[in-house]
C-alpha positions, 0 to 999 in steps of 0.5 A, spaced: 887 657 700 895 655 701 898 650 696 900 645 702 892 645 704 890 644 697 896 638 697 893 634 703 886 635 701 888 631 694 892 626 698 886 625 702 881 625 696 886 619 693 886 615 700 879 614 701 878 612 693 884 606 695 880 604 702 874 603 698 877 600 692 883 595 696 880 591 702 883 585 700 886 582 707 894 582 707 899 581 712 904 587 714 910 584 717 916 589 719 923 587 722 921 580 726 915 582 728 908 579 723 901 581 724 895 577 722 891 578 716 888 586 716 884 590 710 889 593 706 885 599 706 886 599 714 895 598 713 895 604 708 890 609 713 894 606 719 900 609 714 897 616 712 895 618 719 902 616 722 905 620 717 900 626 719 902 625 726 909 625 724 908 632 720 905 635 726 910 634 731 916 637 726 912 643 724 910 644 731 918 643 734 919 648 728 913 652 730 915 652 737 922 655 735 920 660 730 915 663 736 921 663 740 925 667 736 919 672 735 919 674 743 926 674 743 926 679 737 920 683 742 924 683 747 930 686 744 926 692 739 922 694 746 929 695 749 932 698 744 926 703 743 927 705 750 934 706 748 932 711 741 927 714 747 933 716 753 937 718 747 932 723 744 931 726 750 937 727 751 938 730 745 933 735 747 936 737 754 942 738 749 939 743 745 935 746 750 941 748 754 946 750 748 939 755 746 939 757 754 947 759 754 946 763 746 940 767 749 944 769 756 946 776 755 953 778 759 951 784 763 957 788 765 957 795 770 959 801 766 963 805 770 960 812 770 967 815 769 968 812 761 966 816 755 963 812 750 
């Protein structure tokens, strides 16, 4: 099991025991705006789902860039497996045509008048 996951499981376990621990009604008050009185308990689950909703949007920015990069560096290793292709084969005809000009034996008319 990944330590983050072991790590939200913990914090989930310590909001549940402080919901049922803090239901004492409070105010929340933030900048100038002032709420009524709501259960505590409710203001810190209000607080923890904010601050998932919050990691999910960056992990899933970051995620959304990684899988960017990742079709990028796709893209370019097919391309360059097409080049290492064209240049193999083309290594190939090479040989193939250095092997064809030292098999190539040059045949030349013997006059009937020379001594060997």
């Amino acid at each position: 099991m990944p330590a983050y996951l072991l790590g939200a499981l913990l914090f989930l376990a310590a909001i549940v025991v402080f919901v049922f621990q803090n239901d004492t009604p409070v105010a929340v008050q933030f900048l100038t705006w002032q709420s009524s009185k709501i259960s505590l308990a409710l203001v810190a689950l209000i607080a923890a789902m904010g601050g998932a909703l919050i990691t999910f949007l960056v992990d899933s920015f970051r995620a959304l860039k990684t899988g960017k990069k990742l079709r990028e560096l796709m893209n370019r290793n097919k391309k360059l497996e097409k080049e290492i292709l064209a240049l193999k084969s083309e290594k190939v005809a090479r040989q193939s045509s250095k092997s064809t000009q030292s098999k190539t034996i040059d045949i030349t008319p013997v006059d009937s008048d020379q001594q060997f």
